[in-house]
C-alpha positions in Angstrom: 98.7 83.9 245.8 101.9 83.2 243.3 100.5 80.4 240.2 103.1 79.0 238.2 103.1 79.5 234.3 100.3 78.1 232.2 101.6 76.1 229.5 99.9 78.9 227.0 102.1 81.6 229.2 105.3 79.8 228.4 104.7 78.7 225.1 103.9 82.2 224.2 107.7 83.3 225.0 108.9 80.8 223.1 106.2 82.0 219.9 107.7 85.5 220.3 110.8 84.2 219.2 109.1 84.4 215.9 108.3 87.9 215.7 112.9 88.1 214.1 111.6 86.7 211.0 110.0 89.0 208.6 108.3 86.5 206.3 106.3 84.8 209.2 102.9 86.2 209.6 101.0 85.7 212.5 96.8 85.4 211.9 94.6 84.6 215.1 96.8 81.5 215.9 98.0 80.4 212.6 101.5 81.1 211.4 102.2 81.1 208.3 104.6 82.6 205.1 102.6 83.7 202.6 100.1 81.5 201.8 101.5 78.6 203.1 100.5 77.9 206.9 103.4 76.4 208.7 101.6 75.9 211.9 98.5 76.0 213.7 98.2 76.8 217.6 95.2 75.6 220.2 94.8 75.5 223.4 96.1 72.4 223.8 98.3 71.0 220.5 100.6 72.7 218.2 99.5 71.2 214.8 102.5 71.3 211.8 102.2 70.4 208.5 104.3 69.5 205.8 105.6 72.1 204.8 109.1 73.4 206.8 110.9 76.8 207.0 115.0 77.8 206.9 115.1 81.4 207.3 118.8 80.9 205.9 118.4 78.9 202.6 118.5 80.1 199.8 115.4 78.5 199.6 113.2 78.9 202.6 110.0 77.3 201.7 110.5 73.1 201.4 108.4 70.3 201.9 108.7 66.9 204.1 106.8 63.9 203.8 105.1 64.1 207.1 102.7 66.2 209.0 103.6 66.9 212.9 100.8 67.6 215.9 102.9 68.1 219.5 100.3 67.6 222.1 100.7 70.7 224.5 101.6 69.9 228.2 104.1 71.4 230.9 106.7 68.4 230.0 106.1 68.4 226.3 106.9 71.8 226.1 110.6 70.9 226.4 110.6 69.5 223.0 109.9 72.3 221.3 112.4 73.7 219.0 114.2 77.3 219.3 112.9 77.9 216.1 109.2 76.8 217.2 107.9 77.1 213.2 108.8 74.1 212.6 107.8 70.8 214.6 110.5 68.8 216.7 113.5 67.7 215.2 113.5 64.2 216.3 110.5 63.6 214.1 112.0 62.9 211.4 113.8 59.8 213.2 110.5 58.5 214.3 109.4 58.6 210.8 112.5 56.6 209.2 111.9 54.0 212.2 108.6 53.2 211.0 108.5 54.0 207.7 111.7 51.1 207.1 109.1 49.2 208.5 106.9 49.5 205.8 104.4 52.0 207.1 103.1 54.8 205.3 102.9 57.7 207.4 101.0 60.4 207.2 101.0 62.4 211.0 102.6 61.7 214.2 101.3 63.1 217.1 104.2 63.6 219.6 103.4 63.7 223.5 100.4 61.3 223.7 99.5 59.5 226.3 99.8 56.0 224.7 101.7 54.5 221.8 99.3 53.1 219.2 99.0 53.2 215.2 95.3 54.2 213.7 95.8 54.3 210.2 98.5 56.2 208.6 98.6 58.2 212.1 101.4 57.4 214.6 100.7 58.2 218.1 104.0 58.5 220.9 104.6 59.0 224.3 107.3 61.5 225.3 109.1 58.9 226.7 109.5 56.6 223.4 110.3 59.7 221.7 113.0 60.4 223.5 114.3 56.6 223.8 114.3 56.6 220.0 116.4 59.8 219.7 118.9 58.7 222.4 119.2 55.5 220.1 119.9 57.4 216.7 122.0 59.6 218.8 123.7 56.3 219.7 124.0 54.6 216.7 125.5 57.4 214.4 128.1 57.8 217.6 128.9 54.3 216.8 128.7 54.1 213.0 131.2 57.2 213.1 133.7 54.9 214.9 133.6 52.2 212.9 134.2 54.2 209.7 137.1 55.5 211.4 138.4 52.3 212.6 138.5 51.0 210.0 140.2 53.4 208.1 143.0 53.6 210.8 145.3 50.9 209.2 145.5 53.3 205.8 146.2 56.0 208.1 149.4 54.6 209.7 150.5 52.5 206.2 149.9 55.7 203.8 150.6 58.9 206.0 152.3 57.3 208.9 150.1 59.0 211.0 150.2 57.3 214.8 146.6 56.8 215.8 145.2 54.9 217.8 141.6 52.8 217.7 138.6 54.5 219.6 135.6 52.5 222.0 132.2 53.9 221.6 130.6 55.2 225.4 127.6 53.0 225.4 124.4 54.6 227.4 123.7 51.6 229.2 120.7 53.0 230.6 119.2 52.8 226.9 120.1 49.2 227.4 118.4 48.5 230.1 115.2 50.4 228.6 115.5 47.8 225.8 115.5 45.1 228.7 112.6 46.2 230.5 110.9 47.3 226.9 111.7 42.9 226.3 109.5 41.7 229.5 111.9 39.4 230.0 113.2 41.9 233.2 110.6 41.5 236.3 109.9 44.0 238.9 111.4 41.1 241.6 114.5 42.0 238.9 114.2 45.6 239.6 114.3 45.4 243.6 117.1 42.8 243.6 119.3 45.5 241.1 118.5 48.3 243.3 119.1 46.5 246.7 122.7 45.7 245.6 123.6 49.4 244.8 125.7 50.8 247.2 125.4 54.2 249.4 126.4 57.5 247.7 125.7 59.8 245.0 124.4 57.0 242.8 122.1 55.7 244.7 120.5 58.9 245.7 120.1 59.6 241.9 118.4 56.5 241.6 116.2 56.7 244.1 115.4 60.5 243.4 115.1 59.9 240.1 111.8 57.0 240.9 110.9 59.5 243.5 110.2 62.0 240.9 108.9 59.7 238.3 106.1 58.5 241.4 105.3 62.1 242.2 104.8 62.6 238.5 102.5 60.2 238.1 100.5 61.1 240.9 100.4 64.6 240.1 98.9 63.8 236.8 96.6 61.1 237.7 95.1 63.9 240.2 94.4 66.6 237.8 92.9 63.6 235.5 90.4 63.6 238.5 90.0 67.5 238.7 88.9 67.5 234.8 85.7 65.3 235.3 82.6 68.0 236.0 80.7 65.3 238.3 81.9 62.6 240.3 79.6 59.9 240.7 80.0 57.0 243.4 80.3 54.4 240.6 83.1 56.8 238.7 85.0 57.1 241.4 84.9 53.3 242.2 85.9 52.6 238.3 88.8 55.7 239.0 90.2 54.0 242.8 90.1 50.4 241.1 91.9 51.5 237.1 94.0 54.3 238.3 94.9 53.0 241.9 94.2 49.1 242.2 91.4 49.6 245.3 88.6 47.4 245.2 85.5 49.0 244.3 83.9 48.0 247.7 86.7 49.9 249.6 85.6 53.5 248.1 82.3 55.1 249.1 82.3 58.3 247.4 84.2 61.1 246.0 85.4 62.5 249.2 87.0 58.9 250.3 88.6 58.6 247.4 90.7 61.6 247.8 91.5 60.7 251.3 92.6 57.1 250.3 94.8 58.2 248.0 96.3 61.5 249.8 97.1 58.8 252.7 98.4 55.9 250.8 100.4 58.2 248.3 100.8 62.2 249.6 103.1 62.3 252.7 105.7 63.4 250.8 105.0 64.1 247.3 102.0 66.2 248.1 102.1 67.5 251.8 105.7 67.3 252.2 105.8 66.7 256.4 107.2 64.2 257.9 104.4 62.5 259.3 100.9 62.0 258.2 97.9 59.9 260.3 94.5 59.0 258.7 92.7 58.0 261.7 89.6 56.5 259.7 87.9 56.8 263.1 85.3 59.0 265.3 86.7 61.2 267.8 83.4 60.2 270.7 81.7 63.2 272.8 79.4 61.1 275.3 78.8 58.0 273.5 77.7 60.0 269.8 79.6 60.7 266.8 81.3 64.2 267.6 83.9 65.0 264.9 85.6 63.0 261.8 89.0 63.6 261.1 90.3 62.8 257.5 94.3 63.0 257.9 96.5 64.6 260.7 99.6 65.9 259.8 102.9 66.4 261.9 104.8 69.4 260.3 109.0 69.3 261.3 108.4 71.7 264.4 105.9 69.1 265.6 103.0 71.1 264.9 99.8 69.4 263.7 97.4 70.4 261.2 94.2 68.4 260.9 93.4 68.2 257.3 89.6 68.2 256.1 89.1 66.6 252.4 85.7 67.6 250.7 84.7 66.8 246.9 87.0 68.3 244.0 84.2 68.8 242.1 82.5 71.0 244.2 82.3 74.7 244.3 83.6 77.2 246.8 81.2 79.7 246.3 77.4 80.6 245.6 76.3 83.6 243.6 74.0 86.1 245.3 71.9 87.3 242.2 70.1 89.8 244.2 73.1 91.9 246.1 75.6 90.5 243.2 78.5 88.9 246.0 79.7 86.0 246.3 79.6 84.3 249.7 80.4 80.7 250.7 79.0 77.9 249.1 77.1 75.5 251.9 79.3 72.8 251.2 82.4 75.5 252.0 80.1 76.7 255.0 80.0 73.2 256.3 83.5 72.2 256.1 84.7 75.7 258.0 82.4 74.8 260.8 83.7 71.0 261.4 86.5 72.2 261.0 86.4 74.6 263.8 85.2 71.8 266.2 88.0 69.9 265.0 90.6 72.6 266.3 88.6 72.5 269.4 88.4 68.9 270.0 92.2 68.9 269.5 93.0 71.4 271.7 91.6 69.9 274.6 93.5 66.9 273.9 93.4 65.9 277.8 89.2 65.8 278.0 88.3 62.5 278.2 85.4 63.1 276.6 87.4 63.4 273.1 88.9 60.4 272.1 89.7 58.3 269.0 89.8 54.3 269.2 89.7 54.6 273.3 92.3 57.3 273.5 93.4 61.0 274.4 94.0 62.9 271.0 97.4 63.4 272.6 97.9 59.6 273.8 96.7 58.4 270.0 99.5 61.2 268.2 102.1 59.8 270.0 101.5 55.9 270.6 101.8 56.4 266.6 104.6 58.7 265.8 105.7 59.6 269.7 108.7 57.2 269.2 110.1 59.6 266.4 108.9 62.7 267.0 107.4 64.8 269.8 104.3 66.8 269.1 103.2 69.9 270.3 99.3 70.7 270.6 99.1 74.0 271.8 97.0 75.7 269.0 96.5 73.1 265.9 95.6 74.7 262.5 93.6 73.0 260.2 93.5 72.7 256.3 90.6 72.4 254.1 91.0 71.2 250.3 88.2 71.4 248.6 86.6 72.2 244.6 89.6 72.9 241.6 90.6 76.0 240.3 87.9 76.2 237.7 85.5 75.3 240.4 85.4 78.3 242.3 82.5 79.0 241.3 79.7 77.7 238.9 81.2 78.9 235.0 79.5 82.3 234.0 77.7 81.0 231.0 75.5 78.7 233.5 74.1 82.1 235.1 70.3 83.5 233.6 69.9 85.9 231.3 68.7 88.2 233.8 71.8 87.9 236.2 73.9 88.2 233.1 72.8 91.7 232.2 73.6 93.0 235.6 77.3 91.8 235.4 79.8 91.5 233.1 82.0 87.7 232.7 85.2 90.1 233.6 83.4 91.2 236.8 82.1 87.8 237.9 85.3 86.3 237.4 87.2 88.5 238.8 85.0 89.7 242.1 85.0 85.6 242.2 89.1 85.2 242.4 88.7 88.7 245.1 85.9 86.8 247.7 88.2 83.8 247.5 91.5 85.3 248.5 89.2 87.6 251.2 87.7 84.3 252.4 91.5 82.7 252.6 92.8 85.9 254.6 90.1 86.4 257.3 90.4 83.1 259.3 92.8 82.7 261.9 93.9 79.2 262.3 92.4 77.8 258.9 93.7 77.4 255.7 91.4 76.9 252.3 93.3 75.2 249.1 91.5 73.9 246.2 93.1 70.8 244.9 94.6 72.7 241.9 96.6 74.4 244.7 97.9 71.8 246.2 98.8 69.5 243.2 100.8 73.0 242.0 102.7 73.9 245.4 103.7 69.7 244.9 104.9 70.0 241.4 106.9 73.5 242.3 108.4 71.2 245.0 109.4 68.6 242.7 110.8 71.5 240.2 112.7 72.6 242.7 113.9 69.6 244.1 115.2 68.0 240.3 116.9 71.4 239.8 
């Protein structure tokens, strides 16, 4: 299995960048030059302090008037410096911004996921970060051409020098940001501009472009999902309602959840076919619930793979303390065998005795998608998602004393990571992701898409 980078994996290349300056000293995570520490590095922020470093003055050591904490994440990571010693450079325009108006500030925590003042803290998005830069950019761009402007008429009167005046290029997008910032510009506003843009290159950046910010946003809101350790009906109902504007009476679980929102929101950004079906319905065997399938999807060869959604917060495997393997958890167990029955009940798509709402398996497929695409049914596979990455199996420090002295963490983890890729390579015709999985082969696709 190929994993992309952790966050730690690339921020460590750009900390290596360190190791060309002598007078930085690197102790357990925190940098520093002498005694001074310059920064401080978790798991998940990069905390600065006031005082800065420039290897090249004659004075290396300086202090500012601000403290800096970058909040560590996959996107953030593009505003770190190349010298990463020192926090972002655009920093220092957020401070001026707020301290002309009349704050005292003390921190500002860059990357957050909300914009809010506590105290002398200033907390910012990644987004208004970047609007505020593109606007100092902007502005001393514009201030420069004023000062030269005016200056012009001395230039021709005193040197008879021929020059000419010279027009700012505005970023009109950083205009409209101010628009929609107003609320005075209403999402009817937003459809009516896009509808009038024209075919072309434009356009398709456009719509790319709120493509990728969707995709994003799912992405995220996913993982949000995959960090709680229990998923309880009524969190899951507060989750579908806040994150995804479902009534709480429309979700019944975890499970449902998952498939509501992979259906609604995952065609594309998440599968990637060109034709997903949530049936929502019972495939009848002689008058009795048979089979539930969650989604169908129609790959571009036609192909179909039936798609079976279990809890993200469940685990893939059990531990066997006595014979110290791993083996499939029940809920894994479970899910293997429906699925199996679901390959079957697809493959003999002409029984009779296997329909959904009244109909064939084949008549249903293509009275929904048969007018676009033709399906093929030989030999469906199937796709089970089920549990996160760091649900594989239950975490080592929740095993007994006694199992613990017969195996090391190293071992369990990694014999663990072995049963699952085993388990993934032994069956035919179905495929096991965990949800981590499938949220990362989506974000590679949008990586690879924007590039």
């Amino acid at each position: 299995m190929a994993f992309k980078k952790t966050v730690q994996e690339k921020l460590q290349t750009k900390l290596n960048t360190l190791a060309q300056y002598e007078a930085i000293s690197d102790n357990e995570s925190l940098y520093q030059v002498g005694d001074d520490v310059l920064l401080q590095v978790s798991d998940t922020e990069l905390v600065y302090g006031k005082t800065r470093f420039s290897p090249t003055s004659t004075s290396p050591l300086w202090e500012d008037n601000y403290s800096v904490t970058l909040v560590l994440s996959h996107k953030n990571l593009t505003l770190v410096n190349s010298n990463p010693i020192n926090p972002p450079k655009g920093a220092k325009n957020v401070f001026e911004v707020f301290k002309s108006l009349g704050n005292t500030i003390e921190r500002i925590y860059i990357g957050h996921e909300s914009n809010s003042i506590n105290g002398n803290e200033i907390y910012i998005t990644k987004a208004l970060y970047e609007t505020i830069n593109r606007i100092n950019r902007e502005e001393g761009k514009d201030k420069k051409v004023r000062v030269f402007n005016r200056v012009v008429p001395y230039m021709n009167s005193e040197f008879g020098l021929d020059t000419t005046e010279i027009e700012v290029e505005r970023d009109y997008s950083l205009l409209l940001d101010k628009i929609l910032a107003s609320g005075e510009f209403t999402q009817e506003d937003i459809i009516a501009f896009t509808d009038s843009l024209e075919s072309g290159e434009s356009s398709k950046v456009v719509i790319e472009k709120h493509i990728n910010k969707q995709t994003e946003w799912l992405i995220d809101t996913i993982e949000e999902i995959l960090d709680i350790d229990r998923l309880t009906k009524p969190k899951v109902k507060e989750i579908g309602s806040d994150k995804f504007k479902y009534t709480k009476v429309s979700i019944t679980g975890p499970e449902h959840l998952m498939e509501k929102v992979l259906s609604d929101y995952g065609q594309y950004s998440i599968f990637g076919v060109p034709a997903l079906l949530n049936t929502d319905k019972y495939v009848i065997h002689e008058g009795s619930s048979r089979s539930q399938f969650d989604l169908i999807l129609i790959n571009h060869l036609g192909d179909i793979e039936i798609v079976e959604l279990k809890r993200p917060d469940q685990y893939l495997f059990d531990y066997g303390n006595g014979r110290g393997k791993f083996y499939p958890s029940k809920d894994l167990a479970i899910a293997i065998s429906q699925t199996e029955r679901y390959i079957t009940a697809i493959h003999k798509d002409n029984d009779d005795e296997y329909l959904i709402v009244g109909k064939k398996i084949r008549e249903f497929i293509n009275d929904e998608i048969g007018n676009t695409m033709f399906v093929e049914s030989i030999r469906p596979k199937a796709l089970i998602v089920i549990g996160s990455w760091k649900k594989l199996s239950k975490d080592y420090d929740q095993l007994s004393d006694s199992v613990k002295a017969k195996v090391s963490k190293e071992d369990y983890d990694n014999d663990c990571l072995q049963a699952y890729k085993e388990l993934q390579h032994s069956l035919k015709n179905i495929k096991i992701l965990t949800y981590s999985e499938l949220l990362e082969n989506a974000r590679t696709r949008l990586e690879l898409n924007k590039e």
